[in-house]
LOKOL-408868 format. One record per residue: residue in one letter; x, y, z of N, C-alpha, C, CB in turn. Coordinates in steps of 0.02 Angstrom, whole numbers, padded with zeros to 5 digits, always signed. Glycine has a CB too. Layout:
BEGIN
AXYZXYZXYZXYZ...
END
This chain:
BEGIN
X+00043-00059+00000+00000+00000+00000+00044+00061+00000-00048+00001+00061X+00028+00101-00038+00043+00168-00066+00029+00220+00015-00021+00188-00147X+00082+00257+00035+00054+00296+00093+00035+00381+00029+00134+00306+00180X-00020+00376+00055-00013+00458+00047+00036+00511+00067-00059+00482+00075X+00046+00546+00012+00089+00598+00032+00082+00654+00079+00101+00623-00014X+00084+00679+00127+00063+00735+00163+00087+00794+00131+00082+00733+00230X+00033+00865+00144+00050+00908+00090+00095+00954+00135-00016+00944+00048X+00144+00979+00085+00225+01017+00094+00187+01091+00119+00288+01026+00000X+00173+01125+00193+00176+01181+00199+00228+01236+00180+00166+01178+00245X+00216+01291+00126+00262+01328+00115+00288+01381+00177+00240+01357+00059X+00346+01395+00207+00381+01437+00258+00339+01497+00271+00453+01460+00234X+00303+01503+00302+00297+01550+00340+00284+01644+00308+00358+01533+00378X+00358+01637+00313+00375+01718+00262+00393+01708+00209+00430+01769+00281X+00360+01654+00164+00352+01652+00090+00261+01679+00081+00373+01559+00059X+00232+01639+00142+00161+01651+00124+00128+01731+00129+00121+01605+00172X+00174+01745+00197+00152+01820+00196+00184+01851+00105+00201+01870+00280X+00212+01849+00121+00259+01875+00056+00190+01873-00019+00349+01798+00040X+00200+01815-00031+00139+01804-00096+00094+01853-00086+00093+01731-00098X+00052+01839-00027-00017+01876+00000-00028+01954-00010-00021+01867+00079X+00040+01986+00009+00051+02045+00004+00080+02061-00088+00104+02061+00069X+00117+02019-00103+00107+02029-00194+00064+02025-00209+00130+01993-00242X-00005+01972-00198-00050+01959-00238-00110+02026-00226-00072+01882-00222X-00116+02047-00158-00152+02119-00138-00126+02169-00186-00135+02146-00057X-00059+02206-00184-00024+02243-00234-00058+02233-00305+00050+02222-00234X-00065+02185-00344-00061+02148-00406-00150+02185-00380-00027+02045-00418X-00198+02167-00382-00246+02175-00369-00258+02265-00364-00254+02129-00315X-00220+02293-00322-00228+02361-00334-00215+02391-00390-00199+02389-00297X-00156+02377-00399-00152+02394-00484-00185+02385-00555-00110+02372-00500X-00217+02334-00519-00297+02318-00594-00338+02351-00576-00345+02239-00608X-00346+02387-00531-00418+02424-00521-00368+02497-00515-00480+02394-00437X-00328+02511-00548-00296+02604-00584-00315+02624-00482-00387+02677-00688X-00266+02606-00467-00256+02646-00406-00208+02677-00410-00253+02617-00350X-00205+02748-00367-00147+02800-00342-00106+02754-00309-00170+02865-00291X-00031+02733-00347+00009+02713-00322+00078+02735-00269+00012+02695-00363X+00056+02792-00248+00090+02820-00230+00065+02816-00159+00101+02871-00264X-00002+02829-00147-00053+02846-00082-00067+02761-00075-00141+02908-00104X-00075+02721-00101-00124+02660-00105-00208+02657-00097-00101+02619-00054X-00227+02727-00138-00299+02739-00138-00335+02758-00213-00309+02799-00087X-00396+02756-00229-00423+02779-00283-00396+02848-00277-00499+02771-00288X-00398+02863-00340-00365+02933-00368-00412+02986-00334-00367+02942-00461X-00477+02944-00374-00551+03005-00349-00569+02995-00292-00626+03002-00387X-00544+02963-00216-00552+02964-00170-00519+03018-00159-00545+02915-00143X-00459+03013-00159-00403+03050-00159-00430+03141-00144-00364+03032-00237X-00443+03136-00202-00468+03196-00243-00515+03233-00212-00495+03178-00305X-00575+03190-00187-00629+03206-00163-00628+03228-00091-00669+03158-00173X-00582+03179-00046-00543+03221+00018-00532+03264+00024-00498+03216+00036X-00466+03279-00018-00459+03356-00017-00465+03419-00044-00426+03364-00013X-00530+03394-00091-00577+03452-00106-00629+03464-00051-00614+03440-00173X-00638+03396-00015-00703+03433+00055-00676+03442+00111-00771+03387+00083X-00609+03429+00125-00573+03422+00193-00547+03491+00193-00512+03361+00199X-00503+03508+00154-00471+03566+00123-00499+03628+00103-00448+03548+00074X-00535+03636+00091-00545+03699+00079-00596+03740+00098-00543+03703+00030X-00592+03781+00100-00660+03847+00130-00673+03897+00074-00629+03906+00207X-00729+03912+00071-00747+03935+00029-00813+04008+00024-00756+03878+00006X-00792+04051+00035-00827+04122+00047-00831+04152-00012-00791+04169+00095X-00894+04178-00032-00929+04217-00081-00968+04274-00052-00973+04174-00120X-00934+04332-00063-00962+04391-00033-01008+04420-00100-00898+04447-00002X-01062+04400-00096-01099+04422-00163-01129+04487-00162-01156+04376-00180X-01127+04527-00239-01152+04578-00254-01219+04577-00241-01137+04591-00310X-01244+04623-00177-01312+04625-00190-01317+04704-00201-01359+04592-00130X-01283+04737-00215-01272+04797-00226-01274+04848-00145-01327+04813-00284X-01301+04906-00112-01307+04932-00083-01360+04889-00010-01320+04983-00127X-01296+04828+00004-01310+04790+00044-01245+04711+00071-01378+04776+00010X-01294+04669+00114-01235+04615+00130-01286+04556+00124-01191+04621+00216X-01230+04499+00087-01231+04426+00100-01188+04394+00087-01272+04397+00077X-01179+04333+00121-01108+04325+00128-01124+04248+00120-01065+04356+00200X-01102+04218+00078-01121+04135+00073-01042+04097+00101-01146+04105-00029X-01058+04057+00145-01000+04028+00168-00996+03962+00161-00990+04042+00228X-00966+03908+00145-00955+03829+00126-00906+03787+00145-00948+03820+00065X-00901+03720+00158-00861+03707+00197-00874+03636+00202-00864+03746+00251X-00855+03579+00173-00881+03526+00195-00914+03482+00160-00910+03538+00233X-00945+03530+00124-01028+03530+00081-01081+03551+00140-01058+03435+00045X-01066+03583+00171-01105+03622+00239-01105+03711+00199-01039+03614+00339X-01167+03712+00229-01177+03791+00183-01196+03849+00244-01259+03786+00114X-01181+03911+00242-01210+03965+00274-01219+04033+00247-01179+03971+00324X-01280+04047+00277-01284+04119+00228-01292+04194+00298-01386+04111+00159X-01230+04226+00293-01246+04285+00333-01263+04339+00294-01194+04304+00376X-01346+04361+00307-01367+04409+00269-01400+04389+00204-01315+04448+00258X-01458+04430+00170-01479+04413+00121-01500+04480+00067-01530+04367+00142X-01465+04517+00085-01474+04575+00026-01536+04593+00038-01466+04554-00054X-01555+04673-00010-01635+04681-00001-01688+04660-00011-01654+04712-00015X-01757+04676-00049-01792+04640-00029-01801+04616-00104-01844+04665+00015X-01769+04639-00151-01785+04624-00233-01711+04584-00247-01797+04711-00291X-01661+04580-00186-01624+04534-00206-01634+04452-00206-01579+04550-00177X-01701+04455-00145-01701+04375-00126-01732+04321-00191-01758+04366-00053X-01760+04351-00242-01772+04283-00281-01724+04286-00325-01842+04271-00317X-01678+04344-00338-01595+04313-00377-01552+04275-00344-01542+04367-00395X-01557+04281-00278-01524+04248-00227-01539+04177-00225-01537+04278-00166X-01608+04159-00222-01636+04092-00239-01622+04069-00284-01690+04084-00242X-01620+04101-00356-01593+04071-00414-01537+04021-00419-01575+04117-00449X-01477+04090-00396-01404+04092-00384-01386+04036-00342-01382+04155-00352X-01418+04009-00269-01400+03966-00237-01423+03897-00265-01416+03982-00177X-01463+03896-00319-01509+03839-00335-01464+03810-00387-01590+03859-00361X-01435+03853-00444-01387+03862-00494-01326+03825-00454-01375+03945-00516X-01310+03854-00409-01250+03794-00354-01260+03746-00326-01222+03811-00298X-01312+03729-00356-01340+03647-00314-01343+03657-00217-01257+03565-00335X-01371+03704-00207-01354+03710-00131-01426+03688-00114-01328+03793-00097X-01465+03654-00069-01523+03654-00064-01539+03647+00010-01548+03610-00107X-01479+03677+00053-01501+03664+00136-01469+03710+00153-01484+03597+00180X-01462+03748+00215-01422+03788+00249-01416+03769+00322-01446+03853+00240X-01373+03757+00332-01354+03742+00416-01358+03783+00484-01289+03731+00418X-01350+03848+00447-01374+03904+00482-01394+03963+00445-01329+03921+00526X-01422+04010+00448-01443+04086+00428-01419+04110+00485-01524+04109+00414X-01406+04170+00477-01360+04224+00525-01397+04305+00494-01249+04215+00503X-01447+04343+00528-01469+04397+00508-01421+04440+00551-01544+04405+00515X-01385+04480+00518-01345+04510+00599-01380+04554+00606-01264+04541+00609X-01446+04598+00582-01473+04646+00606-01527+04660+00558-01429+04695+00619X-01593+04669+00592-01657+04688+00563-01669+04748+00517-01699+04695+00613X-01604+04770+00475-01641+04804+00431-01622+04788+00360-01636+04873+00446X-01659+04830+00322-01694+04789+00253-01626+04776+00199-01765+04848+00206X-01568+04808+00219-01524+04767+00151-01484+04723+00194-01466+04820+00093X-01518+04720+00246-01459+04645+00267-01532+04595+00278-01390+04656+00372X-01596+04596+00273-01634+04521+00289-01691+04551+00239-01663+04495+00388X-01670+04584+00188-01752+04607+00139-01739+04532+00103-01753+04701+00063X-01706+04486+00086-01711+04425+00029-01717+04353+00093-01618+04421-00038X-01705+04379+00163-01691+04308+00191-01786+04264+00227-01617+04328+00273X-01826+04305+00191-01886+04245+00198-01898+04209+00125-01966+04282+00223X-01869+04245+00086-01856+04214+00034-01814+04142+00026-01831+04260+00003X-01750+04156+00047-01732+04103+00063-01749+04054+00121-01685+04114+00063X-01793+04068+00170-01815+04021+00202-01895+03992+00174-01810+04048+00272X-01892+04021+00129-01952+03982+00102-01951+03927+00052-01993+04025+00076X-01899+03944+00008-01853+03887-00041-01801+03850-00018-01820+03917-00097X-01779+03847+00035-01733+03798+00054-01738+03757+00126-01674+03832+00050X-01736+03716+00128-01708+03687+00213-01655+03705+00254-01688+03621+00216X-01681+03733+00318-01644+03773+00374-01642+03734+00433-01677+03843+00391X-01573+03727+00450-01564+03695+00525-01565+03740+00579-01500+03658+00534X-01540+03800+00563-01553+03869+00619-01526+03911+00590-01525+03872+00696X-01559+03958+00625-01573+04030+00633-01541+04071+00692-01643+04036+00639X-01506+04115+00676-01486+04142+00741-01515+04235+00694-01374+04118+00772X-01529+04274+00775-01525+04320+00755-01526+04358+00817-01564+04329+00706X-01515+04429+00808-01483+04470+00880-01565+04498+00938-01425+04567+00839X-01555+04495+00973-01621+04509+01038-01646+04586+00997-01579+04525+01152X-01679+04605+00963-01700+04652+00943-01767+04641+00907-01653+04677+00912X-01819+04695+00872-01857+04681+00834-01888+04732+00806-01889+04644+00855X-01913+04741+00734-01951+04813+00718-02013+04800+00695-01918+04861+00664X-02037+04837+00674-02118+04842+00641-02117+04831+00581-02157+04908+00644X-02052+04839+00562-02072+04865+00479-02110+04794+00437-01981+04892+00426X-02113+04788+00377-02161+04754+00334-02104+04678+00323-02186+04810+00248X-02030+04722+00305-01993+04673+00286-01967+04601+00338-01941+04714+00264X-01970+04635+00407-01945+04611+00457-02005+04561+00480-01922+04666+00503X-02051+04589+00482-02142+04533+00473-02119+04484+00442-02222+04565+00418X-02099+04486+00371-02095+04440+00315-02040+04390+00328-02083+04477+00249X-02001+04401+00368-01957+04355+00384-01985+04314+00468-01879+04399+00385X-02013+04341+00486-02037+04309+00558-02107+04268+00533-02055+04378+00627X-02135+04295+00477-02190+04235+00458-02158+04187+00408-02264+04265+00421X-02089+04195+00379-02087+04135+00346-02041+04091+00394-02059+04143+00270X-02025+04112+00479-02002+04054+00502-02055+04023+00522-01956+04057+00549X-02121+04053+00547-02166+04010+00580-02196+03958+00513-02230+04060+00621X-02215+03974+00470-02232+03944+00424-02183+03896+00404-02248+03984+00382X-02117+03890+00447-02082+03831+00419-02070+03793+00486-02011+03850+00373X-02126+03808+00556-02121+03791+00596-02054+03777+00646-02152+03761+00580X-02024+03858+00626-01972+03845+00656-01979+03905+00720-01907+03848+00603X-01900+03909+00752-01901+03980+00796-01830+04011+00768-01902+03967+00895X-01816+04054+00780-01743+04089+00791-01713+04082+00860-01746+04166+00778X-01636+04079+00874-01596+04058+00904-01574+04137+00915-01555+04001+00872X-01557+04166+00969-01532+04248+01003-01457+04200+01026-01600+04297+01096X-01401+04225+00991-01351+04185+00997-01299+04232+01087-01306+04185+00901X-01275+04201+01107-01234+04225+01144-01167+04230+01141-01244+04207+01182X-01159+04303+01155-01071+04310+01164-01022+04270+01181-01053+04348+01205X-00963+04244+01136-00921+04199+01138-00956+04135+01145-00877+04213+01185X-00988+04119+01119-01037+04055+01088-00998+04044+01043-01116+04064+01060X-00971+03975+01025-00945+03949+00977-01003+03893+00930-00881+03919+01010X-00969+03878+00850-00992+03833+00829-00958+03818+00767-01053+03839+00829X-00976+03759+00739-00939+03740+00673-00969+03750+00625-00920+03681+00663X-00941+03759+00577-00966+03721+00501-00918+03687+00470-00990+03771+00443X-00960+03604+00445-00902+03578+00421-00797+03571+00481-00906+03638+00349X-00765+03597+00456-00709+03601+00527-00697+03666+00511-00629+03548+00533X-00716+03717+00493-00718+03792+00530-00747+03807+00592-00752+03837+00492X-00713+03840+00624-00755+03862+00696-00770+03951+00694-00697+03839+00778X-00835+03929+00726-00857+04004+00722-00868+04034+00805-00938+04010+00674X-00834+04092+00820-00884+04114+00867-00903+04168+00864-00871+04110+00922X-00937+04188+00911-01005+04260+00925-00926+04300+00963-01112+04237+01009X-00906+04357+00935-00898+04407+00950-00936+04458+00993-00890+04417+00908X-00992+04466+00953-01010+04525+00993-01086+04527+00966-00960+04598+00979X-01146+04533+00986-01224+04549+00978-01255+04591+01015-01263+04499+00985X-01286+04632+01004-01313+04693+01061-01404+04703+01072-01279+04778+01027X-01405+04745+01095-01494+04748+01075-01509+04824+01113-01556+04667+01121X-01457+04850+01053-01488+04928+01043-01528+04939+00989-01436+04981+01034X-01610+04960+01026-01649+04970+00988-01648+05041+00970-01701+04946+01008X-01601+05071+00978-01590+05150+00963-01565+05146+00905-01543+05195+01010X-01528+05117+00893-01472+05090+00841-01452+05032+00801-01427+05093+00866X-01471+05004+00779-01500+04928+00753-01431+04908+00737-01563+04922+00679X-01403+04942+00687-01334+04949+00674-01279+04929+00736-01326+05022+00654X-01288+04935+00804-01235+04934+00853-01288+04867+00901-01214+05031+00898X-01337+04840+00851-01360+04765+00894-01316+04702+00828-01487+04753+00899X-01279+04723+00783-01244+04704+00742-01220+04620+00773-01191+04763+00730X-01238+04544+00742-01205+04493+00770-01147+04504+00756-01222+04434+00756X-01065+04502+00763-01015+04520+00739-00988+04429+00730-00973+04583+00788X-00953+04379+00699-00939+04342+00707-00867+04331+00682-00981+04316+00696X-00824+04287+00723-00779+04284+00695-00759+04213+00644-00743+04299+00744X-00728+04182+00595-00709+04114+00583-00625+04099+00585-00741+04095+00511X-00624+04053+00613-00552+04008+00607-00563+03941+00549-00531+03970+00696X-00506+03930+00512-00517+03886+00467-00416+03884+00455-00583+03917+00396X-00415+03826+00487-00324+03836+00503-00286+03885+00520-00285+03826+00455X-00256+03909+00477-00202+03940+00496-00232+04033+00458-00122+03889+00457X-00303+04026+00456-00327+04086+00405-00408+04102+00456-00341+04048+00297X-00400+04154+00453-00465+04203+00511-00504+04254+00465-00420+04264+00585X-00560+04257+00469-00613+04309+00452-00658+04311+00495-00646+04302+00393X-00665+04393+00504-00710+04425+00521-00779+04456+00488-00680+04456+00539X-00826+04469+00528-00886+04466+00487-00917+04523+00541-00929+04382+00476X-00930+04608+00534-00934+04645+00565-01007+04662+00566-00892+04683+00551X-01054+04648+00510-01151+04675+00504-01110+04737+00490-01228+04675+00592X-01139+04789+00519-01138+04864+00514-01133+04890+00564-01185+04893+00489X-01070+04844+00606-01065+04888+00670-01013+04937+00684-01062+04848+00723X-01050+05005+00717-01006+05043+00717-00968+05074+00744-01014+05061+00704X-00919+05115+00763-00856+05132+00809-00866+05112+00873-00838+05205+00813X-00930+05135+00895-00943+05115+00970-00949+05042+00992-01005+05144+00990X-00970+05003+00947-00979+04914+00958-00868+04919+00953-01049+04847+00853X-00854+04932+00900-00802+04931+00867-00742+04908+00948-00796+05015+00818X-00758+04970+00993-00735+04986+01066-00726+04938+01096-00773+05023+01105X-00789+04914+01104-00813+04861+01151-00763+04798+01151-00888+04837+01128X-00742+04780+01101-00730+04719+01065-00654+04721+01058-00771+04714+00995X-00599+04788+01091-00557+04772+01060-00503+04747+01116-00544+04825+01014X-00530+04720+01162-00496+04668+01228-00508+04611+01189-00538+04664+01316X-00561+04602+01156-00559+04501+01117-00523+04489+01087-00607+04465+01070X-00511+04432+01061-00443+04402+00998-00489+04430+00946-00418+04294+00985X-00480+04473+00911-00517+04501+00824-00471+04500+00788-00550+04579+00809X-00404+04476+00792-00354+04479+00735-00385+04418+00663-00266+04450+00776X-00375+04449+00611-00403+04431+00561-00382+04426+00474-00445+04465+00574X-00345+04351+00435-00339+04369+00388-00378+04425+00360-00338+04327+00364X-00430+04415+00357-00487+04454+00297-00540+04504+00352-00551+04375+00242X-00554+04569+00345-00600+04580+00362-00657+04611+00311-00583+04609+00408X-00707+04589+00333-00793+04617+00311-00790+04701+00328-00870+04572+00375X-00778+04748+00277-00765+04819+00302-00865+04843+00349-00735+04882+00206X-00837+04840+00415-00923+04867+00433-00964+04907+00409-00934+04894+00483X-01011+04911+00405-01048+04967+00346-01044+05008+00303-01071+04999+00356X-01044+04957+00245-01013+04978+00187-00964+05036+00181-01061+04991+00149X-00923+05027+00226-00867+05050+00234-00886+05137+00255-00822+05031+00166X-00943+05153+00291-00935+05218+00326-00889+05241+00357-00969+05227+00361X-00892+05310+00382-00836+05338+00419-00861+05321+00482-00818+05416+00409X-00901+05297+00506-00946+05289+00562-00895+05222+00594-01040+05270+00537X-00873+05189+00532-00844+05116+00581-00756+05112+00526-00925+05009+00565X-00740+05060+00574-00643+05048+00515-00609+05107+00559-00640+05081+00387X-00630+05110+00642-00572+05142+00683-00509+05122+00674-00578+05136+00749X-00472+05173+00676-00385+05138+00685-00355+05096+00716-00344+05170+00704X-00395+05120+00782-00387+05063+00837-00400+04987+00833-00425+05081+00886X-00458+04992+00806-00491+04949+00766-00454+04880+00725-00517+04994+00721X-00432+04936+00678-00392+04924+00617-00324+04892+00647-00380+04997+00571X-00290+04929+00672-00243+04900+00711-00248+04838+00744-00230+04937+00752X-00289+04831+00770-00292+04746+00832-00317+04715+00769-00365+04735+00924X-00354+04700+00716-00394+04667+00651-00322+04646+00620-00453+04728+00594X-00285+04705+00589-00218+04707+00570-00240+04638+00507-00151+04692+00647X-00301+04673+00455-00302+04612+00406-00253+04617+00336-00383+04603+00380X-00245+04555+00315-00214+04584+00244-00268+04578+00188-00143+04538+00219X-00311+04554+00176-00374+04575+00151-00410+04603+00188-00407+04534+00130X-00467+04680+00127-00529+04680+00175-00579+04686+00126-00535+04740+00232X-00650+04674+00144-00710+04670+00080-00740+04700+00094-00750+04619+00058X-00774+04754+00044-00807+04796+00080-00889+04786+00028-00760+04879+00084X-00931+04766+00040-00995+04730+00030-01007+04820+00009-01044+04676+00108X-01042+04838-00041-01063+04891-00070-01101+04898-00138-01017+04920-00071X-01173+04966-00123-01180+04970-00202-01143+05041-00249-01267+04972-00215X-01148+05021-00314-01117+05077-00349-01164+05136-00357-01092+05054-00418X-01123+05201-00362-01139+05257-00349-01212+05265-00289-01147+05283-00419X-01193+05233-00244-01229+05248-00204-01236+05313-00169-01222+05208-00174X-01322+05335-00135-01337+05393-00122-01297+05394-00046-01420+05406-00129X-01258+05370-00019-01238+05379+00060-01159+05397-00001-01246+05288+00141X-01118+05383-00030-01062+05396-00047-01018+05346+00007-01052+05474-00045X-01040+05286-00008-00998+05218+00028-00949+05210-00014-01038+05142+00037X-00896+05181-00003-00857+05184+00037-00849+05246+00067-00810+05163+00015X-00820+05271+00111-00798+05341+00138-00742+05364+00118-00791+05345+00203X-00714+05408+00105-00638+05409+00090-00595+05404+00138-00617+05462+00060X-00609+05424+00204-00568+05414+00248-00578+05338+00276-00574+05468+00295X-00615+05313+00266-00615+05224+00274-00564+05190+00222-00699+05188+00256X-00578+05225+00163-00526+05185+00101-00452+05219+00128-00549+05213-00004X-00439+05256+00154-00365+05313+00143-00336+05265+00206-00377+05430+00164X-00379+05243+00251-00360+05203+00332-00336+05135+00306-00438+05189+00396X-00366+05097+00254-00361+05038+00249-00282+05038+00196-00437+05007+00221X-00268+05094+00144-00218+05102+00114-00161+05111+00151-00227+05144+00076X-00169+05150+00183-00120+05194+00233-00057+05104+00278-00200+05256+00322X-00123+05039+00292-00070+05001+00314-00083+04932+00278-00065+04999+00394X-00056+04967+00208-00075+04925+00136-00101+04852+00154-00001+04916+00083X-00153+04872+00148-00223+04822+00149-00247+04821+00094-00282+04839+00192X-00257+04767+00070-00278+04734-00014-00359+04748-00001-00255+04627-00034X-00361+04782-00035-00465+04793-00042-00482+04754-00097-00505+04885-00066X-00554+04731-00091-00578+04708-00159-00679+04742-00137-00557+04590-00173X-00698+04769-00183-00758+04807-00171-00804+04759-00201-00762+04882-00200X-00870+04771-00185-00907+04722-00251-00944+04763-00288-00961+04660-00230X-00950+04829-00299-00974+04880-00330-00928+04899-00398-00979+04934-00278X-00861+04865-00375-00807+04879-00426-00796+04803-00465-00732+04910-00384X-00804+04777-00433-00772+04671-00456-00834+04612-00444-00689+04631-00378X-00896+04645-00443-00970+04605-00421-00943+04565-00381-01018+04563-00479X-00979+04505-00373-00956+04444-00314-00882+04434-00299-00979+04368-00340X-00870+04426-00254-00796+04421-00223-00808+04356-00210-00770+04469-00156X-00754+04307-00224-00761+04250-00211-00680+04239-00192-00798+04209-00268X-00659+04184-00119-00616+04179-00081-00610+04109-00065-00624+04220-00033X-00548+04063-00097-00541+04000-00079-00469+03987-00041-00552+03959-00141X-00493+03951+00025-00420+03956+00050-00419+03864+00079-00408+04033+00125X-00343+03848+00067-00337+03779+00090-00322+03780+00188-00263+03741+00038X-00324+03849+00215-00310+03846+00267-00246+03874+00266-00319+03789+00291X-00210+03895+00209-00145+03908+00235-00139+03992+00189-00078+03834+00212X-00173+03980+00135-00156+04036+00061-00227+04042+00072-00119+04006-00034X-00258+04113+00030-00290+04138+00014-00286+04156-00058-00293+04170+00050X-00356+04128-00100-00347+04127-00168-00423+04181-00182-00343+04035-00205X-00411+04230-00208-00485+04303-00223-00486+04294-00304-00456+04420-00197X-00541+04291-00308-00548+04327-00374-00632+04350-00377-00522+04272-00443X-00657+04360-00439-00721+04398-00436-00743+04387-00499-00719+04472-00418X-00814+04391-00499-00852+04410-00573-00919+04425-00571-00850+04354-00625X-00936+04446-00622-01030+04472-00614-01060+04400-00595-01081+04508-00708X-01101+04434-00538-01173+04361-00531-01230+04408-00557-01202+04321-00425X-01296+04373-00576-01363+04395-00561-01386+04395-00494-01406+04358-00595X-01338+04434-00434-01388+04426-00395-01400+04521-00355-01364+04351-00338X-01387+04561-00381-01405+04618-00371-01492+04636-00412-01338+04659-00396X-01527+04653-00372-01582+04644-00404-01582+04730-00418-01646+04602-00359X-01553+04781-00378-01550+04831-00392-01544+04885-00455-01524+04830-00365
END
C-alpha cells in the first residue's frame, strides 16, 4: 500500500510575502494611486471637502450677503434687499445648494434680511440665529412669518458662543440689542479655518467697534463694517484686526457715498488689499487653510 503523501507547507514568510504581492497585483488592476495606495477620486474628493473653505461675498449691490461653505455644509450671513431674494434663490439653486445649516441675520434692517424669507421659504434650514432686537417694519414681518410657516423659531445667539461648520469654527464676537441703533445690535462673528481668520462685522459701528477690542479680532480678511462708513474701520480697530485682506460689501454710486474716503485712505495707509463688489461684483475667496486665493465676477444677484 501506497502511503499518501502529506502536503508540503510553504515557510511561513514566503506566504506572507505572496499575500502581500498578490493584494499589490490586485490594486493595480483596479488604476489605483500608487503612490497613496488609494483611488485617485477618493483622493481627490478628500481634499476638495477636507481642504478647503470657501466664501462668496456676493453683489447685492447697496447691501450684505455672505455665502459661506465648507464641507458641503452651507451658510448664509445676510440676504441682501428685498428684490435681491429671488436672484439669490436662483443663484444658490444654480449651485446645487439646497439646505443651509445656519442663517445668521446680523441685524433687522432691510439690506441685510429684505431676501432672507425668501430664502427660508425655498430651502431647508437647521437654524437661525439672530440678535435680541425687533421692528415693525413690513420686511422684518416677512421674515418672522416665513419662520413660523416653516415651523421653526430663531436662536438669540450669545457672546463667545462657539460653533462649526463643516471644521471651521465660528464664534459670536459680539451681539447687542440697541434698539436706538439697530446697526450697534450688529451679530459680529468671527471664523477660524487653520491657519486663516475672518471676520464678519453686520454694520457695526465705532462704538460696538470699542467694546470688542480686549477680544482676539485679529483677522486674515475683514468684512469692512458698513459699507465702509466713516462711522466704523477705527484705527484702533484696524490695528488689533491688522487684516491683509478687506471686503467691503457695497452698491455703486450709491446715495450715502460708501465707501468713505477716509475708510478707504485708513485701509491704504497700512497697505491692505481691498476688493469692493461695486467695482469686481461677487468676491469669491478660496483658501486651503494656509493661502488665500480672491478673485471675482458678475453674478445675477443684485436685483437693484
Amino acid at each position: 500500500m501506497t502511503k499518501k503523501k502529506k502536503k508540503q507547507k510553504l515557510p511561513k514568510g514566503i506566504s506572507i510575502l505572496l499575500i502581500i504581492v498578490a493584494i499589490f497585483y490586485s490594486l493595480y488592476e483596479k488604476d489605483i494611486d500608487k503612490t497613496f495606495g488609494l483611488p485617485v477620486t477618493e483622493t481627490f474628493q478628500e481634499t476638495e471637502n477636507t481642504n478647503t473653505l470657501d466664501i462668496t461675498y456676493l453683489d447685492v449691490g447697496q447691501a450684505d450677503s455672505i455665502l459661506i461653505q465648507n464641507k458641503g455644509h452651507n451658510m448664509l450671513i445676510d440676504a441682501g434687499n428685498n428684490e435681491d431674494g429671488p436672484l439669490l434663490v436662483q443663484y444658490f439653486k444654480e449651485q446645487n445648494i439646497n439646505k443651509f445649516d445656519y442663517l445668521i441675520t446680523t441685524h433687522p434692517h432691510e439690506d441685510h434680511i429684505g431676501g432672507m424669507d425668501d430664502i427660508i421659504n425655498n430651502f431647508d434650514i437647521e437654524k437661525i440665529y439672530m440678535p435680541d432686537v425687533t421692528t415693525t417694519t413690513k420686511t422684518f414681518l416677512d421674515v418672522l412669518e416665513a419662520i413660523e410657516k416653516k415651523n421653526m423659531t430663531y436662536d438669540v445667539p450669545n457672546i463667545n458662543q462657539n460653533f462649526t461648520l463643516g471644521n471651521t469654527l465660528f464664534q459670536v464676537i459680539y451681539t447687542g440689542n440697541d434698539k436706538k441703533n439697530l446697526n450697534n445690535s450688529s451679530i459680529i462673528l468671527k471664523a477660524t479655518f487653520k491657519n486663516t481668520s475672518y471676520l464678519f462685522t453686520g454694520d457695526a459701528t465705532s462704538e460696538v467697534e470699542k467694546k470688542i477690542l480686549n477680544k482676539n479680532i485679529q483677522a486674515t480678511v475683514l468684512k469692512v463694517g458698513h459699507h465702509g462708513s466713516k462711522y466704523s474701520t477705527t484705527t484702533d480697530f484696524l490695528n488689533k484686526v491688522n487684516p491683509k485682506y478687506a471686503i467691503i460689501s457695497v452698491g455703486k454710486n450709491n446715495s450715502y457715498n460708501h465707501p468713505n474716503q477716509v475708510t478707504i485712505n485708513k485701509l491704504e495707509k497700512k497697505n491692505i488689499e481691498i476688493h469692493r463688489t461695486d467695482q469686481e461684483g461677487s468676491i469669491f475667496l478660496k483658501s486651503d487653510g494656509k493661502t488665500i486665493n480672491i478673485t471675482s465676477k458678475k453674478t445675477n444677484t443684485n436685483g437693484g
